[in-house]
C-alpha atoms as one frame of an Amber mdcrd trajectory, in Angstrom:
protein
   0.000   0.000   0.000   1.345   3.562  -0.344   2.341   5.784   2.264  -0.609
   8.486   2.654   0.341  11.800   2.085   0.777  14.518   4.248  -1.358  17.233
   3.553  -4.528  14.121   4.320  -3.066  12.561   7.159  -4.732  14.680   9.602
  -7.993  14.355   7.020  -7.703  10.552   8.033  -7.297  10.717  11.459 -10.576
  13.100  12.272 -12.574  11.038   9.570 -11.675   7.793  11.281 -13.014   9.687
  14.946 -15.587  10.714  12.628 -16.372   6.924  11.979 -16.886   6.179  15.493
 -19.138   8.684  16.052 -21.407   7.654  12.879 -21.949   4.478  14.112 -22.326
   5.467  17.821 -25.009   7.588  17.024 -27.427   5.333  15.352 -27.283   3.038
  18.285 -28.004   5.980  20.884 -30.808   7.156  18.687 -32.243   3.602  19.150
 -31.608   2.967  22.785 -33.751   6.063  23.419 -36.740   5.080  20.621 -37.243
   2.050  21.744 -38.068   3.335  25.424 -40.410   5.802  23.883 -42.469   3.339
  21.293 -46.172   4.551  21.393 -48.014   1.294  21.839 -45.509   0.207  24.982
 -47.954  -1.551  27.792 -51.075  -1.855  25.413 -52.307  -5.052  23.657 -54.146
  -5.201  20.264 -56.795  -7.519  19.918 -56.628  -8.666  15.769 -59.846 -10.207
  14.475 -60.492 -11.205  11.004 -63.474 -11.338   8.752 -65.638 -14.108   7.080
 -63.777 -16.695   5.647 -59.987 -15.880   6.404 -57.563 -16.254   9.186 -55.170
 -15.165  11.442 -52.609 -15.149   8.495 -54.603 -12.088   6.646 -53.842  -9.709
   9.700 -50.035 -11.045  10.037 -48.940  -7.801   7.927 -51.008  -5.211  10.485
 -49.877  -7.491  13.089 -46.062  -6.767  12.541 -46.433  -3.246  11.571 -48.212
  -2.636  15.393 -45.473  -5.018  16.792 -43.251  -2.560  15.527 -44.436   0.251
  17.284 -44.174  -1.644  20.355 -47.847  -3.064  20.450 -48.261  -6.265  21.818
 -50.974  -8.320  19.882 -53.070 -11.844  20.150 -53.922 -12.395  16.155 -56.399
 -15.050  16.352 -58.060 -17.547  13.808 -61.616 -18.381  14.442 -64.250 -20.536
  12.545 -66.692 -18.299  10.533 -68.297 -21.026   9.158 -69.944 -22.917  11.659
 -70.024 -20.739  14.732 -72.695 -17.735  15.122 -71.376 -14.323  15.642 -72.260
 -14.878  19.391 -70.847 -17.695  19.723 -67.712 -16.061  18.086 -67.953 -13.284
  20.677 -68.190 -15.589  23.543 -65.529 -17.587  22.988 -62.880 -16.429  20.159
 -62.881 -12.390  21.297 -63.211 -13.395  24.744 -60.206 -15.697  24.804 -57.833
 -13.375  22.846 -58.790 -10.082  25.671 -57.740 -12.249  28.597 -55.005 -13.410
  26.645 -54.230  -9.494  26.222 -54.849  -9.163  30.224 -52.311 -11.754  30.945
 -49.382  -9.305  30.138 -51.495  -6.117  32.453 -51.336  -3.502  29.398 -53.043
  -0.205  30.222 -55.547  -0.532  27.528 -56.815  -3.303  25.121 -57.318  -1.810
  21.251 -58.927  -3.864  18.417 -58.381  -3.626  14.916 -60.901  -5.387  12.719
 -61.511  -6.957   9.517 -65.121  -6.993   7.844 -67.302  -9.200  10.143 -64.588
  -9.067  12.946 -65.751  -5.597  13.488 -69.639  -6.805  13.650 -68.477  -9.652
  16.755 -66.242  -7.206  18.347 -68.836  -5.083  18.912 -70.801  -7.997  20.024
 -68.742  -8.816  22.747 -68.552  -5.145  24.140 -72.566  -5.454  24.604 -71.673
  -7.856  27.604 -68.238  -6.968  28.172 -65.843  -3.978  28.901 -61.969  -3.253
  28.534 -59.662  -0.812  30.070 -60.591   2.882  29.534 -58.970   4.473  26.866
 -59.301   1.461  24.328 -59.934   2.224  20.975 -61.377  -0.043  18.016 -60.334
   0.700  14.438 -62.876  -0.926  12.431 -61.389  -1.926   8.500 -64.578  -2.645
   5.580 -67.531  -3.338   8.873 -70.666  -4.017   7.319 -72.127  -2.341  10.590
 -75.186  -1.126   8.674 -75.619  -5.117   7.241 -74.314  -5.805   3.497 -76.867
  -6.247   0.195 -74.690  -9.241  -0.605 -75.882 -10.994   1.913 -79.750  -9.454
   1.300 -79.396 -11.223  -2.195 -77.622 -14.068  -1.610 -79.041 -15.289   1.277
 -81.570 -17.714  -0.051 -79.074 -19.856  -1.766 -78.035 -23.124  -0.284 -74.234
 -22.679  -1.644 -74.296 -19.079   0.545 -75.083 -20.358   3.213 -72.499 -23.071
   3.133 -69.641 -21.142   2.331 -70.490 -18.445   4.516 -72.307 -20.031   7.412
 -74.383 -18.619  10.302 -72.587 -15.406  11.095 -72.697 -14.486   7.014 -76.618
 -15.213   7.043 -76.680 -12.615   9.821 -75.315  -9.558   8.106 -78.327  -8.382
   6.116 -79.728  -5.094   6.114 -82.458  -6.234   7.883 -83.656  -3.564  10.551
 -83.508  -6.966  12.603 -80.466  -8.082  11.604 -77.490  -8.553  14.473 -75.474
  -5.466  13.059 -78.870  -3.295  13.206 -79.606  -3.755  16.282 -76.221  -3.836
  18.492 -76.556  -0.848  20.928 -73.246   1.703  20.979 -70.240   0.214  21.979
 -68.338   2.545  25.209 -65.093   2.862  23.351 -63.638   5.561  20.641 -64.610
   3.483  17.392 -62.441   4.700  13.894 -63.985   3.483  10.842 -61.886   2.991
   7.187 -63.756   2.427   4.509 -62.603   1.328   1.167 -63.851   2.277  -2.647
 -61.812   0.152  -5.054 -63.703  -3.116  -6.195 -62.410  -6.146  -7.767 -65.515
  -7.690  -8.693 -67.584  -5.647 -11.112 -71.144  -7.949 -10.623 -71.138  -7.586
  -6.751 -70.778  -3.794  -7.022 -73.525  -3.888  -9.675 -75.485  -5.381  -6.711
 -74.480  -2.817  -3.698 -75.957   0.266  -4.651 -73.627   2.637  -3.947 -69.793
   3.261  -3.547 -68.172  -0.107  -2.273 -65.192  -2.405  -1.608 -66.565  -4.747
  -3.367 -68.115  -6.306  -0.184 -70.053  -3.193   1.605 -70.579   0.226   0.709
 -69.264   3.002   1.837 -72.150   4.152   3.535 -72.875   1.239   5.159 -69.497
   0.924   7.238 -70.233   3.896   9.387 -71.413   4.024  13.476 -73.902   6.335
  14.789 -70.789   6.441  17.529 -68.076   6.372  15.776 -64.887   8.996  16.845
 -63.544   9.254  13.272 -63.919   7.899   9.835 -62.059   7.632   6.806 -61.844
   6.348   3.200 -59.428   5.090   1.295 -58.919   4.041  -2.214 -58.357   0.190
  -1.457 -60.374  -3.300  -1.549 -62.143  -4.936   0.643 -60.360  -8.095   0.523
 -56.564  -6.542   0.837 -57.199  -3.120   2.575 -55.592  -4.644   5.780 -52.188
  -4.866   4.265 -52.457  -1.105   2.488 -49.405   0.701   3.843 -51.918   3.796
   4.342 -54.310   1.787   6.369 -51.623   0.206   8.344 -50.399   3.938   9.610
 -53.970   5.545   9.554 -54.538   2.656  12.314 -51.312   3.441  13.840 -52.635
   6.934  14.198 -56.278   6.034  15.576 -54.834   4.092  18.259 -52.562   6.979
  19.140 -54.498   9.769  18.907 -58.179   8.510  18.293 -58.234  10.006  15.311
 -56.830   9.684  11.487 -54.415  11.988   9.346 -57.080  12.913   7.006 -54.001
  13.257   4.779 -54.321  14.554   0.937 -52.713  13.196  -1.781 -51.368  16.600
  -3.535 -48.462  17.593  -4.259 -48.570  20.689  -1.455 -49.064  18.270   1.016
 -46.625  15.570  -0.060 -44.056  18.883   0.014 -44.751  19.714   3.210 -43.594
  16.434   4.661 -40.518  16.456   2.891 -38.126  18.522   4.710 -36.038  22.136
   3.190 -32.610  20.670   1.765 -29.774  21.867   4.203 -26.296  20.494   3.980
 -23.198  21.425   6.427 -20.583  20.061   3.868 -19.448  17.071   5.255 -20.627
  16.622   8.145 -18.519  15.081  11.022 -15.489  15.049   8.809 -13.049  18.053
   7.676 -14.391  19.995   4.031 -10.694  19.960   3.003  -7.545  19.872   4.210
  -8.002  22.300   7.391  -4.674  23.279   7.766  -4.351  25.146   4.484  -4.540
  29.059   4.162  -5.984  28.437   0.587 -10.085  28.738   0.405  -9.780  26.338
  -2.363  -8.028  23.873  -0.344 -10.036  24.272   2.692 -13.044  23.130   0.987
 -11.275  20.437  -1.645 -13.759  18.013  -1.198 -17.321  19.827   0.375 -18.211
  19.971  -3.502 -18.539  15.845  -3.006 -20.215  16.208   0.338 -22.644  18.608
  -1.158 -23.640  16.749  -3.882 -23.775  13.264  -1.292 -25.940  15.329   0.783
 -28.390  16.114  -2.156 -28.741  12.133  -2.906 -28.980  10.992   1.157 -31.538
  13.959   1.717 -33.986  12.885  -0.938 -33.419   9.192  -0.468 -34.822   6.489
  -2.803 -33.637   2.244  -3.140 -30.767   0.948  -1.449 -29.141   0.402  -5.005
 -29.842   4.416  -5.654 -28.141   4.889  -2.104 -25.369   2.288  -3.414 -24.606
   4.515  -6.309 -24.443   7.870  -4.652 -21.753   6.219  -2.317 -19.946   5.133
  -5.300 -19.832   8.474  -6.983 -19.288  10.153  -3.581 -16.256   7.937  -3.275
 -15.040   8.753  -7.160 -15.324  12.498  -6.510 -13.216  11.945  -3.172 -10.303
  10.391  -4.860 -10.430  12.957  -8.175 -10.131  15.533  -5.635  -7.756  14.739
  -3.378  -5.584  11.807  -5.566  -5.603  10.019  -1.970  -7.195   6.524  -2.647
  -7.114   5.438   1.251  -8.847   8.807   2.038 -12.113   7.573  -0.621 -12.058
   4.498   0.922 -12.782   5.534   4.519 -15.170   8.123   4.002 -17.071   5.659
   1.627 -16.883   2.868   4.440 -18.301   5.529   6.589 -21.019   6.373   4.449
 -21.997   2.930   4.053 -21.433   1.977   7.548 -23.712   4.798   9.531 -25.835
   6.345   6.963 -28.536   3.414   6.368 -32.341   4.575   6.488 -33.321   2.644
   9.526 -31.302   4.395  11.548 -32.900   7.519  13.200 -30.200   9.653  12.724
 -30.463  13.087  10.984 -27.679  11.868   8.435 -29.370   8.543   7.133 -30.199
   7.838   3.836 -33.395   9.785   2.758 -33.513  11.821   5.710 -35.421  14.955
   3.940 -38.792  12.435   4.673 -40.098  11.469   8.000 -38.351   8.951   9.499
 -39.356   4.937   8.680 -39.815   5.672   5.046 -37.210   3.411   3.877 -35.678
   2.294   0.937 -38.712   2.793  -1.512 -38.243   4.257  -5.030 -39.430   7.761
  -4.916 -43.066   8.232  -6.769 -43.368  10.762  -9.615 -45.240  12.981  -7.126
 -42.443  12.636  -4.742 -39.458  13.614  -7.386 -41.663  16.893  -8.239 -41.831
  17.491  -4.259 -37.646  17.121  -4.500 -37.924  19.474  -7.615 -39.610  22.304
  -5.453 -37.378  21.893  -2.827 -34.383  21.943  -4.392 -35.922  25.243  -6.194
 -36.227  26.738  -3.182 -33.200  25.954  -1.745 -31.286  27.828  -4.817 -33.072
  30.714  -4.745 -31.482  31.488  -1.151 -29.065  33.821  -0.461 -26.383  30.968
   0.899 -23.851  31.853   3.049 -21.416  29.819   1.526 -21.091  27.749  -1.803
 -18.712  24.607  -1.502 -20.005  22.871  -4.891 -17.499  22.872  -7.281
């Protein structure tokens, strides 16, 4: 190997205490978030709809484990038990399964019909105050699927009891459960995969219920989204708009436009580079001072506005390229590009990571069209400032 030069060797030895930090940090930032995790001491009850399992919640189920939820995801047989029987047994079993751990409060997220024996239960029942139920596609209001299906003998085979119950029958066991004493959030979906049942349901559906008839007299909040029926439980939107229910008790109410999307994404700053010298420090000469901040600058641009780990791959490789054009120092390159790659990885909470312009737990996902036009604006705005200093070369 050659002997590093002079004028660097200094360069080397703050970028290498530079190093250390980088990766300290990440693991600090973590220590402290996962103390903090919203759903810490409360339990989520998961309960499916007609015809699926436990399995169809295991997506919501993470994403709640995640933010430090604990959960009981339970399969139950739709088919040949009643919705009170359901109620009595299934729901029942999976709260005192929740109680066994002592959380504060006892949430339920539901699927379809899991909403309708949820709120069965709480007729008889009651959980810690402050519990909140977000309800996904409930035919609370009944379903005119089951209305015209009801008198056929394959129906009621496939579906059983509890789908022979969920007509829109004034009498029927969604029309006449009383309120439930809880903060109920409703999300409602509008995007149908089967054009003949939503030539039966009157009005805007899943494909399973209509809009419409999702809602509660009592319900907190209520939201729609543009998703099925059948997957709306594993819609990244509806995974965070339960998140926020079960925070707050109440959703984002967030609007796809591009003002919006803007606002999220934080102004472009960059300090050069960061926890490592600009240039070689020692020099009288401007120029030299700042040798390599052009390469910083540019890396900053990339991390800030994030995008797929083989887009963040590639901006390290160029970052490393411009490193060793401007400074002819190979081993220099190679340990700030180490560094890069070592400490500046999007799950870390850090406010260096890669994509860190968006709120944090974004990712490695490829940035949407409406997303590069948000980066566009920023970017706009960040040249029309009057900067105090300009390191790109």
């Amino acid at each position: 190997m050659k002997p590093v030069s002079s004028p660097y060797k200094l360069a080397i030895y703050f970028t290498v205490s530079a190093i250390a930090t980088v990766l300290l940090v990440p693991f600090i930032y973590i220590v402290f978030e996962s103390s903090a995790e919203n759903g810490e001491g409360e339990c989520v009850v998961l309960m499916h709809g007609l015809n699926r399992t436990g399995n169809s919640m295991a997506l919501m189920e993470k994403h709640l484990n995640k933010k430090g939820y604990s959960t009981v995801n339970t399969t139950y047989d739709s088919n040949d038990k009643t919705i009170r029987e359901i109620a009595d047994s299934d729901v029942k079993d999976s709260v005192t399964k929740c109680m066994t751990e002592k959380p504060s409060k006892v949430h339920f997220v539901t699927h379809s019909m899991g909403g309708i024996v949820v709120r069965k239960y709480l007729q008889e029942n009651s959980v810690p105050k402050g519990s909140r139920i977000v309800m996904l596609g409930p035919p609370n209001k009944g379903s005119e699927l089951s209305d015209y299906f009801m008198d056929l003998a394959m129906f009621k085979w496939i579906n059983g009891d509890a789908g022979l119950s969920l007509t829109t029958d004034k009498d029927s066991i969604p029309n006449t459960l009383k309120p439930v004493p809880v903060e109920v959030g409703v999300i409602a979906g509008t995007i149908s995969f089967n054009p003949f049942f939503s030539y039966i349901l009157p009005d805007a559906d899943d494909g399973k219920v209509t809009v419409e008839r999702t809602r509660l007299p009592e319900m907190t909040d209520f939201k729609v989204v543009n998703t099925s029926h059948t997957f709306m439980m594993m819609n990244p939107v509806v995974m965070n708009e339960v998140l926020s229910f079960l925070e707050t008790g109440k959703f984002t109410h967030e609007k796809n436009n591009i003002d919006e999307l803007t606002s999220k994404l934080s102004a472009f700053e960059s300090d050069g580079c960061s926890l490592s010298p600009d240039g070689n420090f020692l020099s009288t000469s401007k120029q030299q001072q700042n040798l390599w901040c052009g390469c910083c600058f540019r890396h900053d641009i990339s991390y800030w506005q994030g995008g797929t780990s083989e887009e963040r791959l590639e901006a390290d490789k160029t970052f490393k390229q411009c490193i060793k054009e401007s400074t002819g120092s190979e081993e220099l390159s190679l340990l700030m590009y180490n560094a890069v790659r070592a400490g500046g990885s999007s799950m870390y909470p850090t406010w260096y990571r890669w994509g860190y312009g968006w709120p944090y737990g974004r990712g490695d996902k490829a940035l949407t069209e409406m997303e590069k036009e948000a980066v566009s604006i920023r970017m706009l705005e960040f040249y029309q400032k009057d900067l105090p200093y300009i390191c790109l070369k």
